[in-house]
N, C-alpha and C positions, 0 to 999 in steps of 0.2 A: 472734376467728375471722374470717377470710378470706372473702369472699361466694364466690368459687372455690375455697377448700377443702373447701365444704359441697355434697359426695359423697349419692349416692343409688342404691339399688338395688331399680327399680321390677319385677318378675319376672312381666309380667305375657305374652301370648303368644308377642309380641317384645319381650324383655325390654330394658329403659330401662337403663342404667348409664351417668351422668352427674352434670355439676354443671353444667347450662346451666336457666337458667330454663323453668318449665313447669309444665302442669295432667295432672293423670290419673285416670278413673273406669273405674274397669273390674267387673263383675260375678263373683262367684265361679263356677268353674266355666270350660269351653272358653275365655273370654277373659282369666281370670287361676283357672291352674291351681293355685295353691297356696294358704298363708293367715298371709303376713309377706310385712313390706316393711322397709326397712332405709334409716337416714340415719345415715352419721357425716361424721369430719372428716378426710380424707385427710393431713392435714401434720402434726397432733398424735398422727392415733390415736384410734381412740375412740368410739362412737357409740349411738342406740339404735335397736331393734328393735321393731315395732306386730304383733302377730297375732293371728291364733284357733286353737283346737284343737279344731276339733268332726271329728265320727264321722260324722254325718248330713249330710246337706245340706240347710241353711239359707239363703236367697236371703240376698246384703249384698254391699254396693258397698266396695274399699279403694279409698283417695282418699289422694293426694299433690300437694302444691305446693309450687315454690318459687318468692317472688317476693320480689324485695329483697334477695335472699341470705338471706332466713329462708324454712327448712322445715317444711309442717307435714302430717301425718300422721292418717288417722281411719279407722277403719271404721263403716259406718253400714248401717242397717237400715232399709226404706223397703219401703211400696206392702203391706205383709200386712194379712192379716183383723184389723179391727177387733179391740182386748181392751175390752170391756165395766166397768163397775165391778166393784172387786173382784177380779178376773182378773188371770191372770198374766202377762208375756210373758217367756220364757225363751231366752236366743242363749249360742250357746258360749262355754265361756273363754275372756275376751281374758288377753293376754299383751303386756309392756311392759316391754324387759328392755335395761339397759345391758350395754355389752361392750368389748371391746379392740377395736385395729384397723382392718380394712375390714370388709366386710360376711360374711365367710365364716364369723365364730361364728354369726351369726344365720342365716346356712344350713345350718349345722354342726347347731344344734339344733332347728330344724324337722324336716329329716332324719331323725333321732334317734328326735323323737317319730316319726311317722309310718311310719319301719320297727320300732317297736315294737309294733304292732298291723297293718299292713296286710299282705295276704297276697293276690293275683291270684287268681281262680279257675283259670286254669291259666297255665302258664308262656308266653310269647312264643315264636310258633313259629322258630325256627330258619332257616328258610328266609326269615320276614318278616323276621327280622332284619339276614339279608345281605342286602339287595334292595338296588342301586346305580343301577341305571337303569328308571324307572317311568314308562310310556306311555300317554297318555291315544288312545284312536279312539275316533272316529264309524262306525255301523254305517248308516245313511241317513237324516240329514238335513242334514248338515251341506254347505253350498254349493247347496243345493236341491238335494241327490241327486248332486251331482260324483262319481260314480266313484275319482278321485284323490287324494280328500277323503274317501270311507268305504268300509266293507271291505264292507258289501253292494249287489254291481254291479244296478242294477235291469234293465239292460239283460239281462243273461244270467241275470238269477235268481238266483245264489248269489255267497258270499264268496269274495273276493281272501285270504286268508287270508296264503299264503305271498309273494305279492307284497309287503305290508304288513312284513314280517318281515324279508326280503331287503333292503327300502330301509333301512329303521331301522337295522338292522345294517353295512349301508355307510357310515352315515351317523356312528351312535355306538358302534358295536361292539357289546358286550354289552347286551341288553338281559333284564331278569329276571322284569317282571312289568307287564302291559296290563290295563287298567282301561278299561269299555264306559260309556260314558255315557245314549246315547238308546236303548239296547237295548230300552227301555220302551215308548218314545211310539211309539203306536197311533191313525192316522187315525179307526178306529172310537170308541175308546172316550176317546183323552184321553191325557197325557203321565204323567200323575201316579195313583196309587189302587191299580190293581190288581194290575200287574208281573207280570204273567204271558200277554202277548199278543207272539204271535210271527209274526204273518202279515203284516206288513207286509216283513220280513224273512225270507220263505223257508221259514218253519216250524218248528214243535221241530227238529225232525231236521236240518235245515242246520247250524242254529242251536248243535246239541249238538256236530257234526261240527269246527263253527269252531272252539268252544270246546277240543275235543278236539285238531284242530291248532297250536293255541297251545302247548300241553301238551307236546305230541309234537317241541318244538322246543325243550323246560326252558323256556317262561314261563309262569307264573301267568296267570292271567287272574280281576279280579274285574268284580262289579259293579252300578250306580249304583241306588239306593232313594231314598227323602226322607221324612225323618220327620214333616213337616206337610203336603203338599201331596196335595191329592187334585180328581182333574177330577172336573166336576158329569157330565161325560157315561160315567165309568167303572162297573161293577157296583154298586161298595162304595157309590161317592158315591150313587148313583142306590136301594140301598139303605137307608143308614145316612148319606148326608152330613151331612143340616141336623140328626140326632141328635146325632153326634159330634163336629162343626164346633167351633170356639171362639165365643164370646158377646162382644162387647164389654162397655161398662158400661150403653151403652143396647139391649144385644138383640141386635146387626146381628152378624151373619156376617161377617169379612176374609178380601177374596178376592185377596193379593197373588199377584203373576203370572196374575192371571186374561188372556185373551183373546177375542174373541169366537165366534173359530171352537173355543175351549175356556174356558167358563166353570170357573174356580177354587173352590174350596173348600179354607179352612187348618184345620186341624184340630187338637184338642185332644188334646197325647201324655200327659196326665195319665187322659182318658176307658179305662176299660179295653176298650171294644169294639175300639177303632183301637189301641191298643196288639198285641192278641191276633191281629189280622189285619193289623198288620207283621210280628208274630214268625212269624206262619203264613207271610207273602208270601216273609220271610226264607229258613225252609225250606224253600219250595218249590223258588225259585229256585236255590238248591243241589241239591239232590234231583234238580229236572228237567233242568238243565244240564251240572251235572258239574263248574260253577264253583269259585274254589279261596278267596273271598272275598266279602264282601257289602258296600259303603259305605254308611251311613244318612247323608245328608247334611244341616245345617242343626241337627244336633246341638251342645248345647250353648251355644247361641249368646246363649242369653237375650236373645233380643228380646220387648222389651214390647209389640208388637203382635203375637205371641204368648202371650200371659198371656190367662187364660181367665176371664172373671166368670161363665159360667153357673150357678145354683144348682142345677141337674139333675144335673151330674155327679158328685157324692160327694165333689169336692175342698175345699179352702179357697179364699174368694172374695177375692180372686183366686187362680189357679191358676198357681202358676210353673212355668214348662216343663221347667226344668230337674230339677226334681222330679219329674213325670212322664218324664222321659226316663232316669232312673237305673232306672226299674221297668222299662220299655221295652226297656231294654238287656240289663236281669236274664232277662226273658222271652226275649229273640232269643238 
């Protein structure tokens, strides 16, 4: 074999398909959606297949390399609770399967299994599925408040709404569906937590109006939540912060994105309090607005500085996030 014949098909969020030298770790879940990787020989034909077939979700790293023109292949298991003597530890069925060709039997039969048990709760709506042009705005903060720059003018008090719509449209033609970002961040209370303060922006009722003129023009309009981030100066936080917060290993609360004018709190999406008061913020948010979508952002992501050691919360020490966010997403 050929050190350039030795083919790889790495599927991980942007998926790798190459034969150039290289390393790769990725996490199951949002940054490698699936559970197979795939090396053959592109001049002969030929290759094998590494995966898993689990139902549940299992935190494990696939790992591929190639260097020297040799490939190698593993998936691994790392950073869970302690097994004790005696004790089990139990991870999905691997799979390790020789094949014909390039890499399409080994997607061929992932595929397979995978529609042979999976079933959406409900179908892709229709309408997200056509969406061709999708537009991020700022509502008032973006440029310190530039008028030009967000749809709420602070000068006159209410949204530019159709201005906003009018350029975009001359600009890209069709557009089908706007997406609000700071619609959240509240001078009072904090950027992150509560998702439900409107007065920095004009009030529910402007607020619903905009939304409502988005509509009234065929575009959607969703928008912006965070699945870990909560300001210390928000309701919840000021509540329930340092209850539900994440624990390192020695204790400390991680307060990424904190600022001073908004101290941070990250929060633990495995805790069911903060789970049940995103799915509530979720509803509400729809409910009061009349919005046609909701984004949880920072889903998925499995970062280990969010992994949770506290012994308080009911989970396994450590707590992988992404384990808590499959509950999270079930309740929203």
């Amino acid at each position: 074999q050929r050190p350039r014949d030795a083919w790889y098909l790495y599927p991980r969020m942007c998926p790798v398909w190459s034969s150039a030298e290289g390393a790769y770790e990725e996490p199951y879940g949002g940054q490698f959606p699936v559970q197979f990787l795939d090396v053959y020989d592109r001049q002969s034909g030929g290759g094998v297949s590494l995966g898993t077939r689990g139902r549940e979700f299992q935190q494990r790293y696939y790992k591929l390399t190639k260097q020297g023109g040799v490939l190698s292949a593993h998936v691994q298991y790392r950073n869970h609770p302690t097994t004790g003597p005696g004790a089990c530890f139990s991870c999905p069925e691997s799979v390790l399967a020789l094949h014909g060709g390039d890499f399409h039997p080994a997607l061929d039969a992932y595929l397979s299994w995978f529609r042979s048990w999976y079933r959406p709760a409900r179908p892709r709506l229709d309408w997200y599925r056509k969406i061709w042009n999708f537009r991020t705005y700022w509502t008032h903060t973006m440029g310190d408040g530039d008028p030009e720059s967000n749809l709420f003018d602070r000068a006159q008090g209410d949204f530019r709404t159709r201005h906003f719509i009018d350029k975009d449209r001359e600009l890209y033609g069709q557009v089908d569906m706007a997406h609000l970002f700071d619609w959240r961040v509240s001078e009072k209370y904090g950027r992150y937590g509560d998702f439900s303060h409107f007065d920095d922006i004009g009030g529910l009722d402007k607020f619903r109006a905009m939304v409502k003129g988005f509509q009234d023009q065929g575009i959607r309009l969703g928008l912006y939540l965070d699945c870990y981030l909560c300001s210390r100066k928000s309701l919840v936080g000021q509540a329930h912060g340092d209850e539900w917060a994440i624990r390192r290993p020695d204790g400390s609360i991680p307060d990424t994105y904190t600022s001073p004018e908004d101290p941070m709190l990250n929060m633990c999406v495995l805790h069911p309090g903060w789970q049940d008061h995103l799915a509530q913020a979720c509803a509400n948010a729809v409910k009061l607005t009349g919005c046609d979508g909701v984004y949880l952002d920072e889903g998925t992501t499995d970062l280990e500085g969010y992994w949770c050691y506290s012994p308080d919360h009911g989970h396994p020490v450590p707590g992988v996030n992404q384990a808590g966010l499959m509950e999270l997403v079930r309740k929203v």
